[in-house]
Biopython code that builds the backbone (N, CA, C, O; Angstrom):
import numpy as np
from Bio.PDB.StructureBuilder import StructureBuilder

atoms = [
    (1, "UNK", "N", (8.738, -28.932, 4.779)),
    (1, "UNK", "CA", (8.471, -27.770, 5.598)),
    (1, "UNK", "C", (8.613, -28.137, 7.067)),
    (1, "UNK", "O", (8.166, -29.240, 7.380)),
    (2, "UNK", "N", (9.133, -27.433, 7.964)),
    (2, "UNK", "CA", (9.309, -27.676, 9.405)),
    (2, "UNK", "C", (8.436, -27.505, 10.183)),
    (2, "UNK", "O", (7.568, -26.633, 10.132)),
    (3, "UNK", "N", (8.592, -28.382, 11.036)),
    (3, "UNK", "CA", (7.009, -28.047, 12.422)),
    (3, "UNK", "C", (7.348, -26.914, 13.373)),
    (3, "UNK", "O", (8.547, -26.775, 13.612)),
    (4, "UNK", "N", (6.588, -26.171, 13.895)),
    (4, "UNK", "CA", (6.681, -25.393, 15.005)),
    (4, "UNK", "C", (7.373, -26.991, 16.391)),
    (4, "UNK", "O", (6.843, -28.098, 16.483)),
    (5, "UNK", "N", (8.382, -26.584, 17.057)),
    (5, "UNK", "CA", (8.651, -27.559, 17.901)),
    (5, "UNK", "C", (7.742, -27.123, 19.422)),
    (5, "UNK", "O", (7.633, -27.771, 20.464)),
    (6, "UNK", "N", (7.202, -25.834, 19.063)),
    (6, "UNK", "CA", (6.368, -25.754, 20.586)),
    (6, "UNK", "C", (5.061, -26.262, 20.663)),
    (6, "UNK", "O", (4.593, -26.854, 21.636)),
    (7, "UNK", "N", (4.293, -25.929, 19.247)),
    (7, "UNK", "CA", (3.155, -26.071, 19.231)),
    (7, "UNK", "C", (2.150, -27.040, 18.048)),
    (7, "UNK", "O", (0.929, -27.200, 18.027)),
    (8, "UNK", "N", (3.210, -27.566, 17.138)),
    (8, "UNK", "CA", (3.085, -28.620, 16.578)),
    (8, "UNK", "C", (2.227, -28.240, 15.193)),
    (8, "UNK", "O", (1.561, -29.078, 14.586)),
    (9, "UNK", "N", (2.372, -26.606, 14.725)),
    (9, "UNK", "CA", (1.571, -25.953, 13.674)),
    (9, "UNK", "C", (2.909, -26.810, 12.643)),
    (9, "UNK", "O", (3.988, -27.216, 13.074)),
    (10, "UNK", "N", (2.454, -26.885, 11.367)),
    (10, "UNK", "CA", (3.022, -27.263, 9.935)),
    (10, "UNK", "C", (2.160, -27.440, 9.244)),
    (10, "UNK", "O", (1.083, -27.484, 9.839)),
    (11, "UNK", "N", (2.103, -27.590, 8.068)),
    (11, "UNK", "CA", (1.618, -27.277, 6.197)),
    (11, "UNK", "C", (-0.095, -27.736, 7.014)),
    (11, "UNK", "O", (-0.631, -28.164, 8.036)),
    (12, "UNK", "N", (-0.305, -27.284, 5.742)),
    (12, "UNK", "CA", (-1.704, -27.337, 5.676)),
    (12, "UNK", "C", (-2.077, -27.776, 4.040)),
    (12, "UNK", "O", (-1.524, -27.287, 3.055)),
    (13, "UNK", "N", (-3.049, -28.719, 4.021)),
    (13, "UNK", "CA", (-3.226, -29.328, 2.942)),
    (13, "UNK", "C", (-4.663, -29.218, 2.266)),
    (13, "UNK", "O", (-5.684, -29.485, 2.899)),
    (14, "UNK", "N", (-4.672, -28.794, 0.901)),
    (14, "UNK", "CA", (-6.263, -28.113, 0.172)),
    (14, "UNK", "C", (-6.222, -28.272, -0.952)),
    (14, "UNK", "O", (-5.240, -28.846, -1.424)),
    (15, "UNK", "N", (-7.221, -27.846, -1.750)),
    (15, "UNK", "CA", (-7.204, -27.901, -3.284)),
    (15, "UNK", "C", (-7.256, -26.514, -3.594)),
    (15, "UNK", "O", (-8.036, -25.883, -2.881)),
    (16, "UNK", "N", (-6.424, -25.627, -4.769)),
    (16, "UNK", "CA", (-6.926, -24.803, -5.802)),
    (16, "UNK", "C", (-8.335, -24.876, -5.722)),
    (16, "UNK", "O", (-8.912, -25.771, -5.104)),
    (17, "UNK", "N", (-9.018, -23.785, -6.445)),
    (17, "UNK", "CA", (-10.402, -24.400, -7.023)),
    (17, "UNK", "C", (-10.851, -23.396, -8.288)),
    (17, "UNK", "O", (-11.527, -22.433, -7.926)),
    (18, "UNK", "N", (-10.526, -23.505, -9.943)),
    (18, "UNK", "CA", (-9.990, -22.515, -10.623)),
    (18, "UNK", "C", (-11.401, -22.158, -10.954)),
    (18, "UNK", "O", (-12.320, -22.794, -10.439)),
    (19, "UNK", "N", (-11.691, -20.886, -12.033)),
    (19, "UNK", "CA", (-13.511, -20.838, -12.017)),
    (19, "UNK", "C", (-14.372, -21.708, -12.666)),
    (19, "UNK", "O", (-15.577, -21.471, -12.577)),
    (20, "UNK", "N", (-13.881, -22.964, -13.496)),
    (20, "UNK", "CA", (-14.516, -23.810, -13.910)),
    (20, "UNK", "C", (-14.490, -24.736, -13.018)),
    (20, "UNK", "O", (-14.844, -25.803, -13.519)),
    (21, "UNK", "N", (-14.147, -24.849, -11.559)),
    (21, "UNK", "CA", (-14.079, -25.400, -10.930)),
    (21, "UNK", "C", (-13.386, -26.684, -10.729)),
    (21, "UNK", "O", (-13.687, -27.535, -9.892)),
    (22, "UNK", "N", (-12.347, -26.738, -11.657)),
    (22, "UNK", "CA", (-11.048, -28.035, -11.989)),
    (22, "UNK", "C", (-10.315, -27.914, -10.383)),
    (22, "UNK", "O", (-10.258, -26.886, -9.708)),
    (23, "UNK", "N", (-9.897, -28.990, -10.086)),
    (23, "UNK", "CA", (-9.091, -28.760, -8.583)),
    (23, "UNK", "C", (-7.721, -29.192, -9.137)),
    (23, "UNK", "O", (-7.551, -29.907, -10.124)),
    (24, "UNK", "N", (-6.349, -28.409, -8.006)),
    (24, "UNK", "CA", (-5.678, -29.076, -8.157)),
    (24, "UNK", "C", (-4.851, -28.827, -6.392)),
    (24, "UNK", "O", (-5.013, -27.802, -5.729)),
    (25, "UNK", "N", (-4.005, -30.016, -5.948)),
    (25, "UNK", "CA", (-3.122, -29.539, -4.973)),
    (25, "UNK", "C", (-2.742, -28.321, -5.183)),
    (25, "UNK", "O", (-2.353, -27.681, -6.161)),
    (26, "UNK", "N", (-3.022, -28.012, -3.498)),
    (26, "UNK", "CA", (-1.417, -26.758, -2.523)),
    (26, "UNK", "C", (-1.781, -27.046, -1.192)),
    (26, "UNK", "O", (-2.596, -27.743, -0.589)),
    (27, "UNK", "N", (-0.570, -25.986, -0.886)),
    (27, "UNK", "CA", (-0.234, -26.483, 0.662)),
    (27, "UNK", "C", (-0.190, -24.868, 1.352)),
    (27, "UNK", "O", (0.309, -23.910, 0.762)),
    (28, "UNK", "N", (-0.590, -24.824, 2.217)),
    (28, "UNK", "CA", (-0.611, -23.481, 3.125)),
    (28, "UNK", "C", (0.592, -23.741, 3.897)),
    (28, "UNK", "O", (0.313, -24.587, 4.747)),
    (29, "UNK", "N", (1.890, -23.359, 3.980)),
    (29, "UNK", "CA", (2.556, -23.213, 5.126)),
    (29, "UNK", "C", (2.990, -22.442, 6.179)),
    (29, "UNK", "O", (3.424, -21.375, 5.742)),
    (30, "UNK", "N", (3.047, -22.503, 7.132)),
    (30, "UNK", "CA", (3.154, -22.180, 8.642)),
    (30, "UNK", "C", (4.410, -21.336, 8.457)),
    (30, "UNK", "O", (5.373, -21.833, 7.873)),
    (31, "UNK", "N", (4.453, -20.135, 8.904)),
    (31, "UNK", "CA", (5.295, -19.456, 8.757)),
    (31, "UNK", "C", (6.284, -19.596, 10.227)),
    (31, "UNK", "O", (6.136, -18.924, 11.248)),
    (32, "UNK", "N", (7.056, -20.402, 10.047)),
    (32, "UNK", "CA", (7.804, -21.222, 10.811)),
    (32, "UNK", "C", (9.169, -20.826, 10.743)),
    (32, "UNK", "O", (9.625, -21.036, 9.619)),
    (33, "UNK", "N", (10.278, -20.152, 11.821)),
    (33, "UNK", "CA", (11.253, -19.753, 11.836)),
    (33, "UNK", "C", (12.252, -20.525, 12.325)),
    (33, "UNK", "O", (11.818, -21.480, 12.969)),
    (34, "UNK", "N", (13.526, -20.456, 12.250)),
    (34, "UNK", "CA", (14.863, -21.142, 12.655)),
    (34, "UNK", "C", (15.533, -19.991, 13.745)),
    (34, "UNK", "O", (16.323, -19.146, 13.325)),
    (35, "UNK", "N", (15.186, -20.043, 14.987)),
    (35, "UNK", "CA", (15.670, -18.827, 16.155)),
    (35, "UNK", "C", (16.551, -19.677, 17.192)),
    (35, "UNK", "O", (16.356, -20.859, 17.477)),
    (36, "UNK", "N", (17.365, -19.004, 17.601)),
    (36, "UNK", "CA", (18.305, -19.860, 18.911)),
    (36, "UNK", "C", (17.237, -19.162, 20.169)),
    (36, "UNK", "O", (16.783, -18.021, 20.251)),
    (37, "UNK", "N", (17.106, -20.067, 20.855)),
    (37, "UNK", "CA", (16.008, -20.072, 22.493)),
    (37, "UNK", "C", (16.638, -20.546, 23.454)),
    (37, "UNK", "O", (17.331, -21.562, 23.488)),
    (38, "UNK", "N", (16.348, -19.640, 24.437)),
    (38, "UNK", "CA", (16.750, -20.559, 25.759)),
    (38, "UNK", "C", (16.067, -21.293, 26.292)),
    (38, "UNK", "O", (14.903, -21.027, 26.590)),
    (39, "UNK", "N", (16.805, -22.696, 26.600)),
    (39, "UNK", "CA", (16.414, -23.522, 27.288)),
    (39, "UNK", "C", (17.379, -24.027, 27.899)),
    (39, "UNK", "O", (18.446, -24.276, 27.338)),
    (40, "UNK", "N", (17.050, -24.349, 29.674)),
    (40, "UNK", "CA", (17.501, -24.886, 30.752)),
    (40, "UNK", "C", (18.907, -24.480, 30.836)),
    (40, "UNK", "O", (19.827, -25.271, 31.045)),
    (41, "UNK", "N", (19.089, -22.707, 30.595)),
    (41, "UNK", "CA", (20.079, -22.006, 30.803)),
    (41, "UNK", "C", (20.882, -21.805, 30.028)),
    (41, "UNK", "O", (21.541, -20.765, 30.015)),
    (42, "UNK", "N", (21.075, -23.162, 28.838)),
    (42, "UNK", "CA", (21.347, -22.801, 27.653)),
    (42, "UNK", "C", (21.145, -22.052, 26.597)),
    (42, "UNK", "O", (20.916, -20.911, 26.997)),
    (43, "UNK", "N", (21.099, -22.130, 24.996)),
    (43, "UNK", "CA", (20.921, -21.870, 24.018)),
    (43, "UNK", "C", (20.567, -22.641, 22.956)),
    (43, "UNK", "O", (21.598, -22.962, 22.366)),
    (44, "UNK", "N", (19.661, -23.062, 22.463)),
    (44, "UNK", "CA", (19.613, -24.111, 21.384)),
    (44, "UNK", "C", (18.789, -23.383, 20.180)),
    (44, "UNK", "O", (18.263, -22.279, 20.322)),
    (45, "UNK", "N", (18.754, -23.999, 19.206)),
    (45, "UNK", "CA", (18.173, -23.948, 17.556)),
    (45, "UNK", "C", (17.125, -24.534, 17.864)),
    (45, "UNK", "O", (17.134, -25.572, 18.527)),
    (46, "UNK", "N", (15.744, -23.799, 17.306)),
    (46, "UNK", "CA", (14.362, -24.372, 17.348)),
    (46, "UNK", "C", (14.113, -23.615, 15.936)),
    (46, "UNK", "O", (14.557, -22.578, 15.442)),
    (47, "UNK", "N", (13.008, -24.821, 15.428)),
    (47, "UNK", "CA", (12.059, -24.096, 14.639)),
    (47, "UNK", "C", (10.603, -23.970, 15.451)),
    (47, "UNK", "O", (9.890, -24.850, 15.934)),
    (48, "UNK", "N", (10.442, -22.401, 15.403)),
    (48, "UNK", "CA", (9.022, -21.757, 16.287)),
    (48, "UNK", "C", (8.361, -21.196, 15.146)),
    (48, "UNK", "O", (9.083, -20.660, 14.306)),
    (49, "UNK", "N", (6.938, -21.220, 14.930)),
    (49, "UNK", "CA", (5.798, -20.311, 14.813)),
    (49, "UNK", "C", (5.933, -19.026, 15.111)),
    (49, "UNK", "O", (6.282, -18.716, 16.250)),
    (50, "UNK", "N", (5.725, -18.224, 14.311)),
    (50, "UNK", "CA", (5.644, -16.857, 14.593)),
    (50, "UNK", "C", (4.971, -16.541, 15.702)),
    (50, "UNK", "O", (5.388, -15.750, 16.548)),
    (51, "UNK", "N", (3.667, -17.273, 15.761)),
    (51, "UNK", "CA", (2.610, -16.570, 17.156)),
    (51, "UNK", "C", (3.163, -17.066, 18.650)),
    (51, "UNK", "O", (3.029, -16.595, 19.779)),
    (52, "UNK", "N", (3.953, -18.418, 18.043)),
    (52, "UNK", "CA", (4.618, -18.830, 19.365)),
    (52, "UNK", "C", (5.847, -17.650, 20.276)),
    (52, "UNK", "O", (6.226, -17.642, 21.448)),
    (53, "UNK", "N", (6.170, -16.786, 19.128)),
    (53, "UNK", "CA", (7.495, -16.258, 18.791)),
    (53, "UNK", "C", (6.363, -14.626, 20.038)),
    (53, "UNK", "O", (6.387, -14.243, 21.208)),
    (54, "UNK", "N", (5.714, -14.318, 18.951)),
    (54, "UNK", "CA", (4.736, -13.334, 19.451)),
    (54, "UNK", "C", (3.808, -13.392, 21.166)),
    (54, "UNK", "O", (3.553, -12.643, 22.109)),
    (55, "UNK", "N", (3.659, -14.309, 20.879)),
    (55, "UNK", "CA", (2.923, -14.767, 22.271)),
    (55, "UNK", "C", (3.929, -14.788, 23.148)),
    (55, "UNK", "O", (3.550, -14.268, 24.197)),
    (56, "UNK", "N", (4.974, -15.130, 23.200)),
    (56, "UNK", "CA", (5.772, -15.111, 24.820)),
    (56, "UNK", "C", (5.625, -16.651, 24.842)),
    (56, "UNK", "O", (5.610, -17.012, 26.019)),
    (57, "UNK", "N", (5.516, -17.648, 24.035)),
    (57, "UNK", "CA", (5.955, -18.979, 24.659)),
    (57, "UNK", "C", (7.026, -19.501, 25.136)),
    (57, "UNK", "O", (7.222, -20.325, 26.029)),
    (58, "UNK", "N", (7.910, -18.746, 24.218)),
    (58, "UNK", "CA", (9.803, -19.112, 24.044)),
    (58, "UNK", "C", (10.376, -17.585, 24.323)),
    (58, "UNK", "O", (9.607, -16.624, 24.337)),
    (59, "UNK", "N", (11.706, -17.463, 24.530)),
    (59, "UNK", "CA", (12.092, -16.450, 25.105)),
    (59, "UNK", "C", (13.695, -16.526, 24.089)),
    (59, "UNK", "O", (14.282, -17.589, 24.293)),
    (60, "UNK", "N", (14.313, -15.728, 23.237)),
    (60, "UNK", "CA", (14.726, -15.768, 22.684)),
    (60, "UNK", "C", (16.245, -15.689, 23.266)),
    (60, "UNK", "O", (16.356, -14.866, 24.175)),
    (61, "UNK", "N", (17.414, -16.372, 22.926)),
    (61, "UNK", "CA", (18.545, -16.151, 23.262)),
    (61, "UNK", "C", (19.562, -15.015, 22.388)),
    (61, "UNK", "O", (20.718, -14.811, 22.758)),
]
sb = StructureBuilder()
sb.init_structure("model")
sb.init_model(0)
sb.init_chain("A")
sb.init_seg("    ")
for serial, (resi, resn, name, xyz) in enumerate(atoms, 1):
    if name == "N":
        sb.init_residue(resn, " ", resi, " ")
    sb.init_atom(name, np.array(xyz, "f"), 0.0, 1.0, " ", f" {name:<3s}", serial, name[0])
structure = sb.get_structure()
């Protein structure tokens, strides 16, 4: 799974927990996008966070 490159969000790591209470792995992941951004007048490929995306951190090309 890919990291947010602005803000450094990726997976998240937990147990199931079924009603007899047996555990097993999962992973929460970061809903993390592949967008072209400008930077330093250019255009480049980032993977961003949605809230990064939402918030106004990055500015989209």
């Amino acid at each position: 799974m890919a990291k947010c490159d602005i803000c450094g969000k990726g997976a998240h790591f937990g147990n199931n927990v079924s009603h007899s209470h047996r555990r097993s792995n999962r992973i929460w992941n970061s809903n993390v996008q592949s967008v072209s951004v400008k930077v330093d007048g250019g255009k480049r490929k980032m993977h961003v966070c949605t809230s990064c995306l939402r918030s106004g951190k990055v500015e989209r090309a």
